[in-house]
MDTraj code that builds the backbone (N, CA, C; nanometers):
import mdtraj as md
import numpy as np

residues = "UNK UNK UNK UNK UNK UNK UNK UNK UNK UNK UNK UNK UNK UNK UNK UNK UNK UNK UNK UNK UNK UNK UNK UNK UNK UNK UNK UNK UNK UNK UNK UNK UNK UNK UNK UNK UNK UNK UNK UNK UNK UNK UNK UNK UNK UNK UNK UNK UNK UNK UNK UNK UNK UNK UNK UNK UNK UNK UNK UNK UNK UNK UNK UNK UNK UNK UNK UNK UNK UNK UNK UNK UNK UNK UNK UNK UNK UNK UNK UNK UNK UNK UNK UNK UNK UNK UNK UNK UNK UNK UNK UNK UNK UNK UNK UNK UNK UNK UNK UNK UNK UNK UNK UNK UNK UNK UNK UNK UNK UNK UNK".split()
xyz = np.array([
    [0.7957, -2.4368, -0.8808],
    [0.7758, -2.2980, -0.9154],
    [0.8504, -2.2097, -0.8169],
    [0.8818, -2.0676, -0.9091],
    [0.9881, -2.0333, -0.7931],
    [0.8947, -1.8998, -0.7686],
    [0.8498, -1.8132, -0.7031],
    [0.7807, -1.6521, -0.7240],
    [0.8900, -1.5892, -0.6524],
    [0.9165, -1.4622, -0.7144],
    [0.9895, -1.3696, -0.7092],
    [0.8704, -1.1918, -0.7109],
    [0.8641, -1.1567, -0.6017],
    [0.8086, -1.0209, -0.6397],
    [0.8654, -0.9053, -0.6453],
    [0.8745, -0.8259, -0.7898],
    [0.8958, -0.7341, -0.8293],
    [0.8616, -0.6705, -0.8609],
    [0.8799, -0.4925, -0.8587],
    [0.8382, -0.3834, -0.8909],
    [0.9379, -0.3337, -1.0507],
    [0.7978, -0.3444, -1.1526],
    [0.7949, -0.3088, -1.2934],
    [0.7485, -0.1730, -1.3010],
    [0.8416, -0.1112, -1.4091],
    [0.7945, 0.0163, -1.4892],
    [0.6792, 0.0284, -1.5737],
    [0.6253, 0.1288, -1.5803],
    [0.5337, 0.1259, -1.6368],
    [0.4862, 0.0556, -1.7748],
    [0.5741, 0.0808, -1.8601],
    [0.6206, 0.0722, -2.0089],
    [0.6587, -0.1112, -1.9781],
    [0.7629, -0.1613, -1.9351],
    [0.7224, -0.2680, -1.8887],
    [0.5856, -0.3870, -1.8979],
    [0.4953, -0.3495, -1.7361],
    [0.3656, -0.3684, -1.7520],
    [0.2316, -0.3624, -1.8765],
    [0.2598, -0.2969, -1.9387],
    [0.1830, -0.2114, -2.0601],
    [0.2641, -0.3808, -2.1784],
    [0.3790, -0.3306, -2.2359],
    [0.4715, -0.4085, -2.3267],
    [0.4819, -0.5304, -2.3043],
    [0.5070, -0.6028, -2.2162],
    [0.5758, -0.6985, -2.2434],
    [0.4674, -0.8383, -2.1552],
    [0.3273, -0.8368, -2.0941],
    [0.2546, -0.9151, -2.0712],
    [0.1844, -0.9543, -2.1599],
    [0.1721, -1.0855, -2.1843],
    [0.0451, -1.0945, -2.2352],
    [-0.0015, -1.2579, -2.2350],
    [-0.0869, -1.2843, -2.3024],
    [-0.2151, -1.3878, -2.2655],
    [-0.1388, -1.4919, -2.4313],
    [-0.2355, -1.5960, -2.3882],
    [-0.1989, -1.7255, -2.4808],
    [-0.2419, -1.6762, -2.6536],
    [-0.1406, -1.7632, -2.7754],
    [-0.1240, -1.7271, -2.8958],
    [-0.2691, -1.6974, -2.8914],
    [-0.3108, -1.5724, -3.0489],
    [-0.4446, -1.5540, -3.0592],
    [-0.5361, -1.4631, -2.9835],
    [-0.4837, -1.4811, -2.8797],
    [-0.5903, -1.4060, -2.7505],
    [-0.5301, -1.2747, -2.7228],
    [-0.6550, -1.1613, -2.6931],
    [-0.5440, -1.0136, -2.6840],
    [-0.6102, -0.9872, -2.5110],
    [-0.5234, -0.8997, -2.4726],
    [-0.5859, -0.8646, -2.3495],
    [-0.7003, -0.7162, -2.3899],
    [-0.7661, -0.6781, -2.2553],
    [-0.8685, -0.5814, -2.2845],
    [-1.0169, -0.6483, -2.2638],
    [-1.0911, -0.5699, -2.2713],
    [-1.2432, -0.6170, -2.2528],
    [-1.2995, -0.5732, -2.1413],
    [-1.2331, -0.6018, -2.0321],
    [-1.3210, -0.6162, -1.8898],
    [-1.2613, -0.4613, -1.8153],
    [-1.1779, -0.3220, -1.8868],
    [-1.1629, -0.2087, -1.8422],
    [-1.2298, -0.1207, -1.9178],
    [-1.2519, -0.1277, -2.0048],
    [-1.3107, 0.0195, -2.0718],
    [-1.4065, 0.0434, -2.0452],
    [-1.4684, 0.0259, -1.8990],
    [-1.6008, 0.1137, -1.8310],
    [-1.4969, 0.2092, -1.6747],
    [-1.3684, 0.1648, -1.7145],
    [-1.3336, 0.2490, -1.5373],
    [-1.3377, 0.3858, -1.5520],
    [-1.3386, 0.4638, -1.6738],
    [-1.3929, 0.5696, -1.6418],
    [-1.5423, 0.6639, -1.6697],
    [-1.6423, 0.5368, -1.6838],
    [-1.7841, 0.5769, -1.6832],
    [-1.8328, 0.5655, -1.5664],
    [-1.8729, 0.6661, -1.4523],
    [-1.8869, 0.6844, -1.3555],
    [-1.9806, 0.5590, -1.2691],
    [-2.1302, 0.5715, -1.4309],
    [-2.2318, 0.5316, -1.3866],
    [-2.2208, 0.3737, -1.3983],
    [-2.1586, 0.3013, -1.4466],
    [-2.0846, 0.1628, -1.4325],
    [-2.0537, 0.1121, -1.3320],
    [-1.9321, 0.2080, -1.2859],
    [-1.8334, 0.1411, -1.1432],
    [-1.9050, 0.2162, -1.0102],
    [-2.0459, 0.2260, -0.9985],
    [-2.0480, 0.3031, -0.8162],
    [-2.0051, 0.1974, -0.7178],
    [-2.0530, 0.0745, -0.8152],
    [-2.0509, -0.0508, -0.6835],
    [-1.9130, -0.1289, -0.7240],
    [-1.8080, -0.0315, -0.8003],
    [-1.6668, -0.0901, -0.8726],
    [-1.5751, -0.1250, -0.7540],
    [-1.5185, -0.1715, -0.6108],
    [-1.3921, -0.1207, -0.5629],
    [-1.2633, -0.0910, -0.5605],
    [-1.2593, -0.2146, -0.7004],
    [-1.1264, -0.2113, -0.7714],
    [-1.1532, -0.0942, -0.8850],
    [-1.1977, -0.0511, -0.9597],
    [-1.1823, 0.0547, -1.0186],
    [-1.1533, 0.1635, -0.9410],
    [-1.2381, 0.2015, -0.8420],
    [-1.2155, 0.3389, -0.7741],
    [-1.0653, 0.3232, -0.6833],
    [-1.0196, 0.1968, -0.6680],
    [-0.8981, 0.1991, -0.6207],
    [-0.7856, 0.2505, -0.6616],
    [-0.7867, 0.1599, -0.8025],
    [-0.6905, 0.2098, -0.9338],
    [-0.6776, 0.3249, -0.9702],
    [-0.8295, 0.3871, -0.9573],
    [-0.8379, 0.5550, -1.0485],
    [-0.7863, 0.6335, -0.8749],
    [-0.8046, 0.6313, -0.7943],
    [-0.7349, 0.6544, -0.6618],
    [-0.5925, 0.6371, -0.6683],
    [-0.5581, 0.5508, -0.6793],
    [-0.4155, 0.4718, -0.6247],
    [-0.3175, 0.4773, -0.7992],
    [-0.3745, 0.4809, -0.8732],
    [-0.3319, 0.4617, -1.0238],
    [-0.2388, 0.3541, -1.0309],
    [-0.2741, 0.2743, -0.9325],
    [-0.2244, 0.1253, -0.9579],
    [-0.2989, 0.0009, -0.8933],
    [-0.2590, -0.0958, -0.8465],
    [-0.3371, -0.2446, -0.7962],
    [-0.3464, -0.2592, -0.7092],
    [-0.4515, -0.2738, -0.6232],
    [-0.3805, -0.3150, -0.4796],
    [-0.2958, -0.4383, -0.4244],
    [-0.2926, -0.5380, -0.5129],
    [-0.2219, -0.6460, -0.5088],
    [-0.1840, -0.7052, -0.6132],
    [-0.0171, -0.7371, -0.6291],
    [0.0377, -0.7375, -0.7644],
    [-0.0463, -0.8855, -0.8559],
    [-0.0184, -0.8726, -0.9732],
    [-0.0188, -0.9233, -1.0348],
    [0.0391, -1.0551, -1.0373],
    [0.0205, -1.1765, -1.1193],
    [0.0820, -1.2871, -1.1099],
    [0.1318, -1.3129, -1.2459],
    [0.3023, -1.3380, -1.3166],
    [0.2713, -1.3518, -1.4574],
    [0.4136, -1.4514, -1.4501],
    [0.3828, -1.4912, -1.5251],
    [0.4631, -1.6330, -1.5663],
    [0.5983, -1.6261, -1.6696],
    [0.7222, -1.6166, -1.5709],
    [0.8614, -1.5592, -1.7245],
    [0.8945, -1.6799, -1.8076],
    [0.8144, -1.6853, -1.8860],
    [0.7684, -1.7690, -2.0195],
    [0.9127, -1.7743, -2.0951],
    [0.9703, -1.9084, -2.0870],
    [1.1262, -1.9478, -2.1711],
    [1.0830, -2.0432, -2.2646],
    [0.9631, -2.1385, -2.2056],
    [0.9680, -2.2772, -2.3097],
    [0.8451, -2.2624, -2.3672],
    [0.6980, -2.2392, -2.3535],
    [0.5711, -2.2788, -2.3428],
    [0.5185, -2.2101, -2.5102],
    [0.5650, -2.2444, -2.5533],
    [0.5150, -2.2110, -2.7009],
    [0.3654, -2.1625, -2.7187],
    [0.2900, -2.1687, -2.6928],
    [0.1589, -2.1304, -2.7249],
    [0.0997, -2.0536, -2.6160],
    [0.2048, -2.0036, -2.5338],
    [0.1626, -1.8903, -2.4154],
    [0.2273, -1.7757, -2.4641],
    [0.1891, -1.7076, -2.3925],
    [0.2271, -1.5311, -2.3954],
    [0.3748, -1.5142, -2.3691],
    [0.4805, -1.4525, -2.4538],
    [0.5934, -1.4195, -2.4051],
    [0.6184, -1.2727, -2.4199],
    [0.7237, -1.2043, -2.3858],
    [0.7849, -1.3075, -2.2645],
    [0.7084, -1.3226, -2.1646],
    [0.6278, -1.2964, -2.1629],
    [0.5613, -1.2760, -1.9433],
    [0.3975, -1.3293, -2.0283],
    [0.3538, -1.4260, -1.9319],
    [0.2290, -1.4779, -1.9661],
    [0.1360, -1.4174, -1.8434],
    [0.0258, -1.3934, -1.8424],
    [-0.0640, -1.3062, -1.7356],
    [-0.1545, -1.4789, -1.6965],
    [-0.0840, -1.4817, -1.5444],
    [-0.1499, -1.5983, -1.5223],
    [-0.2487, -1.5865, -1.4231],
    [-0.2505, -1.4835, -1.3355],
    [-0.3907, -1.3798, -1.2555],
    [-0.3948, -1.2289, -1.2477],
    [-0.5058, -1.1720, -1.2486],
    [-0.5005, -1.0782, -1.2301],
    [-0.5484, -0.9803, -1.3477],
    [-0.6140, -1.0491, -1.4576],
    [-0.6654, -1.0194, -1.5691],
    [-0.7748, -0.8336, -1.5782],
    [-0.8262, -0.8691, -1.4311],
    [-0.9197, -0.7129, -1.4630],
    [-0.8285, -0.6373, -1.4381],
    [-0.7189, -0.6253, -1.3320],
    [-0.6173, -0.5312, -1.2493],
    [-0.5864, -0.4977, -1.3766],
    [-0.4704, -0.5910, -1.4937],
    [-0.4466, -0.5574, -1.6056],
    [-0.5069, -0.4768, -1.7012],
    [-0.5907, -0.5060, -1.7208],
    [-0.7268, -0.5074, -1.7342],
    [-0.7386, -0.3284, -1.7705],
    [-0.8168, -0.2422, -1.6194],
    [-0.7782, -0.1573, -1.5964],
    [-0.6841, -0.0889, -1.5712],
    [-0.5570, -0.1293, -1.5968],
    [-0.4081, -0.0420, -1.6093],
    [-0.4151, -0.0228, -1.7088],
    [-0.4340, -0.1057, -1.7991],
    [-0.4359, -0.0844, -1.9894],
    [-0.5026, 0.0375, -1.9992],
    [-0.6465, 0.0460, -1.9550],
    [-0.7500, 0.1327, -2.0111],
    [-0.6705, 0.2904, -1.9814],
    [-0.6662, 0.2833, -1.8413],
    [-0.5646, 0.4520, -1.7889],
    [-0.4603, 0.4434, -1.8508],
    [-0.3470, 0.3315, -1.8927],
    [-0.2418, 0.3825, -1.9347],
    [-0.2884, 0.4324, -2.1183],
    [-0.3801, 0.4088, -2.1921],
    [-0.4708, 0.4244, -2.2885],
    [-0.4973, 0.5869, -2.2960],
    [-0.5423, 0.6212, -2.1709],
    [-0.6011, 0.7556, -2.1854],
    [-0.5528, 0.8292, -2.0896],
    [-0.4693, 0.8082, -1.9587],
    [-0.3763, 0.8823, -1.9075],
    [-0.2770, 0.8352, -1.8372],
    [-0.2226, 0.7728, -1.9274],
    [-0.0646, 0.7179, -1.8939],
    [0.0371, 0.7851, -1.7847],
    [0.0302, 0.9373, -1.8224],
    [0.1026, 1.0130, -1.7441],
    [0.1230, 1.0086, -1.5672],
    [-0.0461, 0.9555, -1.5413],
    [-0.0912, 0.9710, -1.4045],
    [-0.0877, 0.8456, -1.3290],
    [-0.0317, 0.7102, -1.4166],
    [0.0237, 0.5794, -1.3433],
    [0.1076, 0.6110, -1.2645],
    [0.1486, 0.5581, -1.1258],
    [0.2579, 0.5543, -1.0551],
    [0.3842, 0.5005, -1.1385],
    [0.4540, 0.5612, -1.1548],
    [0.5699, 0.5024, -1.2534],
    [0.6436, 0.3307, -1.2017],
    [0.6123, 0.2993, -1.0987],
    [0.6332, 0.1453, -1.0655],
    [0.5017, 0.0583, -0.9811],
    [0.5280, -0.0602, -1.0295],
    [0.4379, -0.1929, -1.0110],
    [0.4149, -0.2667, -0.9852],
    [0.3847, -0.3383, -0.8878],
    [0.4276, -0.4640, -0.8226],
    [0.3743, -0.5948, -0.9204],
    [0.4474, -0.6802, -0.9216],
    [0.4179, -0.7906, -0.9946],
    [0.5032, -0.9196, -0.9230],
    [0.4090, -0.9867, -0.9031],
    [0.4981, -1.1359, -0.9105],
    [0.5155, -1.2481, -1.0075],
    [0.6345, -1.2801, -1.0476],
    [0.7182, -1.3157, -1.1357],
    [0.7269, -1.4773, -1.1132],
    [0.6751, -1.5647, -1.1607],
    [0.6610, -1.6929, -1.1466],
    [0.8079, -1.7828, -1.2932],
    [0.8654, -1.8406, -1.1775],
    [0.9141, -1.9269, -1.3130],
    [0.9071, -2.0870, -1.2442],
    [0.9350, -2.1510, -1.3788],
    [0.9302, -2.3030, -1.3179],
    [1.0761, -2.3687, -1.3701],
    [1.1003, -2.4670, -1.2942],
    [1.1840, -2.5275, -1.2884],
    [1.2156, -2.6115, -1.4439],
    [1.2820, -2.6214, -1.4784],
    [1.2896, -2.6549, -1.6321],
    [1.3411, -2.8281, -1.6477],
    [1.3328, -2.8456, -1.5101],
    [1.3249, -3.0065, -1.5223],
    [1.2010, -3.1018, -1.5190],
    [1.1245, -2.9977, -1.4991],
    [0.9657, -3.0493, -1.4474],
    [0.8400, -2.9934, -1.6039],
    [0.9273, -2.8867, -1.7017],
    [0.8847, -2.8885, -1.7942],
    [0.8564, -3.0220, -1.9268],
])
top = md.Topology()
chain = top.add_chain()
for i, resn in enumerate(residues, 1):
    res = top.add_residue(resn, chain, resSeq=i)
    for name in ("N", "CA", "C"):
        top.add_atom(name, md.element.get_by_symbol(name[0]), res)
traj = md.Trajectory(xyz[None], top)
C-alpha cells in the first residue's frame, strides 16, 4: 500500500467518495446541528467550529475492486464524512474550501 496525503476540494469530497455496491453513506450526521444531541459531541463541535476534520480521512483510489466504491472507497473515517455531508447539505458555503484526505492505493501485483 502506498498513502499519499492530500488536500481535496470541496465538491471533490462531497462527489466522488463512497462506500461498497448498495450501501449509501449518511446516518451517523444528521444530529450535528441539534444542539441538544451533541453537548457531549467533540467531533461535531469541532467540525461546526473548524468546518472541517481534525484528521483527514482515509479512502482507497479504487482501479480494480469491483464491488467497492469508486472511484475513492471510504475506508475510515465514516462519521468525519459523515458530518461533512450533513453541513455541506445545509451550508455548503461555510466548508473550508480544502480537505485533507489520505489517498491509499495498492500495488496491483498483490491484487
Amino acid at each position: 500500500m502506498k498513502f499519499v496525503r492530500e488536500w481535496w476540494d470541496v465538491e471533490k469530497v462531497y462527489n466522488e467518495i463512497k462506500l461498497f455496491d448498495g450501501e449509501e453513506l449518511g446516518g451517523m450526521g444528521y444530529h450535528i446541528f441539534e444542539d441538544e444531541d451533541d453537548k457531549e459531541d467533540w467531533l461535531a463541535d469541532y467540525m461546526l467550529e473548524h468546518r472541517t476534520w481534525p484528521e483527514p480521512i482515509i479512502v482507497l483510489d479504487n482501479l480494480s475492486l469491483t464491488s467497492w466504491g469508486k472511484p475513492f472507497h471510504l475506508m475510515e473515517g465514516h462519521r468525519r464524512l459523515d458530518y461533512f455531508r450533513e453541513v455541506y447539505q445545509e451550508e455548503r458555503d461555510t466548508l473550508k474550501s480544502l480537505h485533507e484526505v489520505w489517498v491509499v492505493t495498492l500495488k496491483s501485483d498483490r491484487i
